[in-house]
C-alpha positions in Angstrom: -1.9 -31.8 7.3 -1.2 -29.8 10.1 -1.0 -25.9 9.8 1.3 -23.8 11.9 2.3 -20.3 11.0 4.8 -18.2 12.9 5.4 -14.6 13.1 8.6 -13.3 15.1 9.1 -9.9 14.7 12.8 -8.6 15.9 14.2 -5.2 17.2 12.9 -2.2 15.2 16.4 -2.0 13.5 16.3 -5.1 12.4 12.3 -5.2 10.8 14.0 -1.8 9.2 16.9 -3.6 7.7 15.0 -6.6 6.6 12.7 -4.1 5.1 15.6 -2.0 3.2 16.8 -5.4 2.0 13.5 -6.0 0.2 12.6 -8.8 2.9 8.9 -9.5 3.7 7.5 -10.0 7.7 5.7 -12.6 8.1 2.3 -11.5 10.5 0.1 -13.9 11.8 -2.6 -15.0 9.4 -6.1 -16.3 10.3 -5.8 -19.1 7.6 -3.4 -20.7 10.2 -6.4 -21.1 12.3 -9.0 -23.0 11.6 -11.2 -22.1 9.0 -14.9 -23.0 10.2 -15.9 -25.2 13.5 -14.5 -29.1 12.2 -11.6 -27.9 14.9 -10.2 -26.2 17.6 -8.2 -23.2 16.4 -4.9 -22.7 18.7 -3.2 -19.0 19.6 0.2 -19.6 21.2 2.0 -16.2 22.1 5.2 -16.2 22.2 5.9 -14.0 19.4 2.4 -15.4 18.2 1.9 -18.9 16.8 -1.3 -20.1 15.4 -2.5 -24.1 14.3 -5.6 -25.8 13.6 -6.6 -29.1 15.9 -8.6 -30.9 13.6 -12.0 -32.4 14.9 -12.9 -32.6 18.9 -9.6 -32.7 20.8 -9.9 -34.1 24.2 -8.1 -31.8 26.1 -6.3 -28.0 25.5 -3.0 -30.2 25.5 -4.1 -32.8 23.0 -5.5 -29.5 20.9 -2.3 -27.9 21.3 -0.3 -31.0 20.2 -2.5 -31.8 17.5 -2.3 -28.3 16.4 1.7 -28.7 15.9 3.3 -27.5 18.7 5.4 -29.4 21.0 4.6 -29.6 24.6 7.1 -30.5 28.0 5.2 -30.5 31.5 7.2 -30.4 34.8 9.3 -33.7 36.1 6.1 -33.3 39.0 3.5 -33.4 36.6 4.6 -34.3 33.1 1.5 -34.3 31.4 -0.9 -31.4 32.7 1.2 -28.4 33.6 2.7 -27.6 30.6 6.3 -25.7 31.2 7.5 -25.8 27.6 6.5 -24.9 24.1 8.7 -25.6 21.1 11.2 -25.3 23.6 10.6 -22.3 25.4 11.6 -21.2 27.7 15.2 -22.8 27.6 16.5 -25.0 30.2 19.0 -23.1 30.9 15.9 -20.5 31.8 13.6 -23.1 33.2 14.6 -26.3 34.7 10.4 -27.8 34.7 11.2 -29.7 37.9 8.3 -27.9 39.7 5.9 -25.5 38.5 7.4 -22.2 36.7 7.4 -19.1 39.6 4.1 -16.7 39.5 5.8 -14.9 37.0 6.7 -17.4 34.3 4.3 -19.7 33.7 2.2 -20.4 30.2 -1.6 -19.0 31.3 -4.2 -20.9 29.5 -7.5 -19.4 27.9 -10.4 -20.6 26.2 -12.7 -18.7 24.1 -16.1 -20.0 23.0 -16.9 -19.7 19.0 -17.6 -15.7 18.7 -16.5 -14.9 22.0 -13.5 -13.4 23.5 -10.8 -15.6 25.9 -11.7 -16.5 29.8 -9.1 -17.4 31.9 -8.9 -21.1 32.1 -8.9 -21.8 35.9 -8.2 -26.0 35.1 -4.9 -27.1 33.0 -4.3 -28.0 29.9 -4.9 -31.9 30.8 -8.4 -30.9 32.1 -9.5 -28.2 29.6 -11.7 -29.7 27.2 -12.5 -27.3 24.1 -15.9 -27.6 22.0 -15.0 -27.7 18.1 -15.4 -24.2 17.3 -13.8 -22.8 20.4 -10.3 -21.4 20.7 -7.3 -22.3 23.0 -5.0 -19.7 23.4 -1.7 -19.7 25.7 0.6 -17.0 26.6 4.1 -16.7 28.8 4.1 -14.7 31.9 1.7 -13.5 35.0 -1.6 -14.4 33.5 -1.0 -12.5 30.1 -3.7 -13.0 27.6 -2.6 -13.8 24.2 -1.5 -10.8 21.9 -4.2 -11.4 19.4 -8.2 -12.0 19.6 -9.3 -15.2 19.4 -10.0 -16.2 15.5 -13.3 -16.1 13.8 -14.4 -19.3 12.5 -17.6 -20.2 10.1 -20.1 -22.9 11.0 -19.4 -25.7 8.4 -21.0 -25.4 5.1 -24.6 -27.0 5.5 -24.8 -30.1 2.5 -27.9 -30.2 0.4 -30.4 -33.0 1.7 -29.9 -36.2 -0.6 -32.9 -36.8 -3.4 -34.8 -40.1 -4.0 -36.3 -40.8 -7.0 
């Protein structure tokens, strides 16, 4: 089953009236992630987003896909550039004919298990994350995403079978 946990936090008014109202906020948990290195744990920022891509995804795209999230590329390259996440940004906002200006497009990072995120300098298509590692997107001029990549634990080691 496919995790994804999603934390959108409004105008200070309203996280105030939502709080007077007895409401809880949602914040983005780590369980969302994945939980040791069987996966590829997946930070999208766009109020922060978080999945789990079981096993050895191919590519940043297949991780991201696998993690939950819905992916549009460009009409010029449909399936490497991504331009859309869960619909965003709108097409009213972003036709994805070409690639999104400087300014507006979904900056791709990798981080390596323990490590922090590095730039990715291929696409999504051509990205290919260890299991372990974390993919992490975020909206506008090279932003990194708003939260550290997760910490993950190696898998549990299993005891070495007995003969008799």
């Amino acid at each position: 089953m496919t995790q994804l946990r999603h934390a959108r936090l409004g105008p200070p008014l309203a996280i105030a009236a939502l709080l007077a109202a007895g409401g809880v906020i949602a914040t983005p948990a780590a369980a969302a992630t994945c939980s040791s290195t069987d996966g590829v744990s997946v930070v999208v920022d766009s109020g922060i987003q978080t999945g789990c891509a079981p096993g050895d995804p191919a590519s940043a795209w297949a991780a991201l896909e696998s993690a939950g999230f819905r992916l549009e590329g460009t009409q010029r390259f449909p399936a490497s550039f991504i331009c859309r996440i869960n619909g965003y940004p709108a097409p009213a906002d972003e036709p994805c004919v070409q690639t999104p200006p400087a300014t507006a497009y979904w900056a791709l990072w990798s981080a390596a298990a323990g490590g922090g995120w590095t730039y990715s300098s291929t696409g999504a298509a051509s990205l290919n994350p260890a299991p372990g590692s974390s993919v992490g997107v975020a909206a506008g001029a090279g932003r990194q995403p708003g939260m550290a990549p997760p910490v993950v634990s190696p898998p549990s080691p299993t005891a070495p079978a007995t003969t008799s």
